[in-house]
TORKOL-4160 file (C-alpha; in steps of 0.2 Angstrom, whole numbers, padded with zeros to 4 digits, m for minus):
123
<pt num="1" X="m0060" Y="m0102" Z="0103"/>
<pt num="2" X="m0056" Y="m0121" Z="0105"/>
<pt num="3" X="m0043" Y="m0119" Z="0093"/>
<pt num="4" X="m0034" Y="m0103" Z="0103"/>
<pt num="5" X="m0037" Y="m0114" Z="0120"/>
<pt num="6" X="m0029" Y="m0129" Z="0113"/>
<pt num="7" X="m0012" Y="m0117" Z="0107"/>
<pt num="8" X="m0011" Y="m0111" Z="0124"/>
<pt num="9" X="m0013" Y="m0126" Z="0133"/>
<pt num="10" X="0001" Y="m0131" Z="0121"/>
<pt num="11" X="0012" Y="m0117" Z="0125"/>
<pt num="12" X="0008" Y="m0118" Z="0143"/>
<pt num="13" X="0016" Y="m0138" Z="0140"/>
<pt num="14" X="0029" Y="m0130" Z="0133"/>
<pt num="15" X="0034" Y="m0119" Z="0146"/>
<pt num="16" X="0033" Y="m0131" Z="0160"/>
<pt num="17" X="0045" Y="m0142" Z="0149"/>
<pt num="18" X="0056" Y="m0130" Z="0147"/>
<pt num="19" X="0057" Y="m0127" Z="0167"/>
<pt num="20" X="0064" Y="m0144" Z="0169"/>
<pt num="21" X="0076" Y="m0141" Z="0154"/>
<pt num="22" X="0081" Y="m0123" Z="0160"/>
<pt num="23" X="0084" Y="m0127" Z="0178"/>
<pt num="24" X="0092" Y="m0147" Z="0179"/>
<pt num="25" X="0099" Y="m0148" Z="0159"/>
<pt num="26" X="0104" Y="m0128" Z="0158"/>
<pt num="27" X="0113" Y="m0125" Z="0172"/>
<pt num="28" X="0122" Y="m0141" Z="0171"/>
<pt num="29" X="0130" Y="m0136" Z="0154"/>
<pt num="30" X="0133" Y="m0120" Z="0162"/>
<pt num="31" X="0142" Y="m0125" Z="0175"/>
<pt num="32" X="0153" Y="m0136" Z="0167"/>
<pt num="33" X="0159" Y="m0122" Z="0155"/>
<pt num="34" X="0161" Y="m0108" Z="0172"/>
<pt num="35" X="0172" Y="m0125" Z="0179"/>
<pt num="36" X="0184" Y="m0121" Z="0165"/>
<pt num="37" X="0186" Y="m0105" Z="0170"/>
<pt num="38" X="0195" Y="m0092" Z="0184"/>
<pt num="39" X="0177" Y="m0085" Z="0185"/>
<pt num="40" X="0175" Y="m0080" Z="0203"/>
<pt num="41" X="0166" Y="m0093" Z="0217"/>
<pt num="42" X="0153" Y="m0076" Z="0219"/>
<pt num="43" X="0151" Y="m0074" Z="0201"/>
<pt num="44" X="0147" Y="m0093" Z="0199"/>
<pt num="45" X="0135" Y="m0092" Z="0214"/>
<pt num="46" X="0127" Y="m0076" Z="0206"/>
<pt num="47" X="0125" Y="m0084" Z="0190"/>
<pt num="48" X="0117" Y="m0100" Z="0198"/>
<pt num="49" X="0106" Y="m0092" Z="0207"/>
<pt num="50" X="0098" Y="m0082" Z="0192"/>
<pt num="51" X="0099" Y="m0096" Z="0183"/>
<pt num="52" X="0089" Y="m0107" Z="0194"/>
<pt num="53" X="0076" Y="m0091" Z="0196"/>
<pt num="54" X="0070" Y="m0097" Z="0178"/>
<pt num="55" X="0065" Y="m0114" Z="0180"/>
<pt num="56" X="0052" Y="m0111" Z="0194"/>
<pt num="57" X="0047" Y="m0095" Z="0186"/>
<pt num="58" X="0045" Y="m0101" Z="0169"/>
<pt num="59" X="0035" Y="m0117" Z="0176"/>
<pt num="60" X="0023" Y="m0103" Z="0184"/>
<pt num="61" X="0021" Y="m0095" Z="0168"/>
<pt num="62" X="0016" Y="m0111" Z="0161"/>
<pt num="63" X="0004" Y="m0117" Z="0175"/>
<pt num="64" X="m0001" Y="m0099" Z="0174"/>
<pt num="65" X="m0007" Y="m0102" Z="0156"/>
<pt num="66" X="m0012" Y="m0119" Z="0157"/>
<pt num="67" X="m0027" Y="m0115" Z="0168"/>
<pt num="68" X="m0031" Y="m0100" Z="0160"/>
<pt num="69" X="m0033" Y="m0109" Z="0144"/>
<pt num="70" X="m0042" Y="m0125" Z="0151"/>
<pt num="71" X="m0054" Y="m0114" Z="0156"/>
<pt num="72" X="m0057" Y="m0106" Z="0142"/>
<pt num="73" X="m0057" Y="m0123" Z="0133"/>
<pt num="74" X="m0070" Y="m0127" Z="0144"/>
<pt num="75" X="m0080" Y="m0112" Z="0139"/>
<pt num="76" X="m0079" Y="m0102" Z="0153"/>
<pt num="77" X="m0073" Y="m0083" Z="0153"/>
<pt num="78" X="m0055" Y="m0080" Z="0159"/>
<pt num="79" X="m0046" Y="m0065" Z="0156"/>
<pt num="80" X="m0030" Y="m0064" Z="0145"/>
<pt num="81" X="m0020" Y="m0053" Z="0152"/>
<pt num="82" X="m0006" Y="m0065" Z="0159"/>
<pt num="83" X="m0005" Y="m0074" Z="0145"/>
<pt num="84" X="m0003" Y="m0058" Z="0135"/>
<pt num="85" X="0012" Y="m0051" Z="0147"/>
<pt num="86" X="0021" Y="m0070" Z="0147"/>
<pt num="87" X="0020" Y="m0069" Z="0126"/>
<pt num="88" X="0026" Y="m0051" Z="0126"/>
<pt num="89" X="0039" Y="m0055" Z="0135"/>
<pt num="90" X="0045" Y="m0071" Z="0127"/>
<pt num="91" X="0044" Y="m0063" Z="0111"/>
<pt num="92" X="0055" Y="m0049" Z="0118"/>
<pt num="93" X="0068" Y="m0059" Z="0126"/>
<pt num="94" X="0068" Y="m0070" Z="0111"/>
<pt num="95" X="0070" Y="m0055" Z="0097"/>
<pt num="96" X="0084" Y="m0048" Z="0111"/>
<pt num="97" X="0094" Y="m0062" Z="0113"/>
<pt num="98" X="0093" Y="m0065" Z="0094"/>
<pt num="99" X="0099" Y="m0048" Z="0090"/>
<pt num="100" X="0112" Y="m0050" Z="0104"/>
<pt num="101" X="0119" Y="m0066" Z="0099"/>
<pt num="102" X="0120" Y="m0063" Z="0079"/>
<pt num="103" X="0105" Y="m0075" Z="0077"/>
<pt num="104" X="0109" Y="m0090" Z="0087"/>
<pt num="105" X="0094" Y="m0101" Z="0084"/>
<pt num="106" X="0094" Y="m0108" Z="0100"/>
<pt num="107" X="0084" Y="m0092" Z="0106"/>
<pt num="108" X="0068" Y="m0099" Z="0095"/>
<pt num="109" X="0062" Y="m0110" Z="0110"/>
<pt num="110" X="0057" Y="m0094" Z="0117"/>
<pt num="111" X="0051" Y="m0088" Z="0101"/>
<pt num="112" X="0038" Y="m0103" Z="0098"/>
<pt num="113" X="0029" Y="m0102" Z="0115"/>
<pt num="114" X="0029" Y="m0084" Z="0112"/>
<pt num="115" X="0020" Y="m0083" Z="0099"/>
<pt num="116" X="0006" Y="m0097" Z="0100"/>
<pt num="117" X="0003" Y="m0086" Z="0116"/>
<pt num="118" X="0001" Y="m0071" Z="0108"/>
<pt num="119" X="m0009" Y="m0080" Z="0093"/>
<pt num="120" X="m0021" Y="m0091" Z="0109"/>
<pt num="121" X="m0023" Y="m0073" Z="0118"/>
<pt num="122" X="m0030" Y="m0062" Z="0103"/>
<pt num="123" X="m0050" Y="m0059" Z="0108"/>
């Protein structure tokens, strides 16, 4: 059980990491490119705005996991179900966006915390 605790603490790390990335670094290249563009001011404030959504949401998924899995570090019970749901989801979005973009490798920083969620989460 330390073992699985210890992969979702890492996970969770990596998904709070990954917020500051997403939200600051992301959007920053983003924007940039939408500059270059005709791309409409209400597109660009659309797009900003999900864009920025993920940061704090990903930096709850990862808060989110690293309490459930200090606790189960500590030996206490906590129940898996979020955990689960995150790694289900970055799985999916990860195989999605792989399939979408022809395999752009990029999309395995989903994949990674994905999965050492899903293996942490397994009774």
């Amino acid at each position: 059980m330390k073992t699985k605790s210890v992969l979702g603490l890492v996970a969770g790390v990596m998904l709070i990491l990954s917020a500051g990335a997403h939200s600051i670094l992301g959007w920053k290249a983003m924007s940039e490119q939408l500059a270059q563009t005709n791309a409409a001011p209400d597109l660009v404030l659309g797009l900003r705005m999900g864009w920025t959504f993920g940061g704090p949401v990903m930096l709850v998924f990862g808060i989110l996991c690293i309490s459930t899995f200090l606790r189960r570090f500590r030996g206490e019970a906590a129940p898996m179900f979020a955990p689960m749901l995150i790694a289900i989801t970055y799985i999916g979005f990860a195989a999605w966006a792989a399939i979408e973009t022809g395999g752009d490798p990029f999309f395995m920083l989903f994949l990674v915390p994905g999965v050492l969620l899903a293996i942490a989460s397994i009774p």
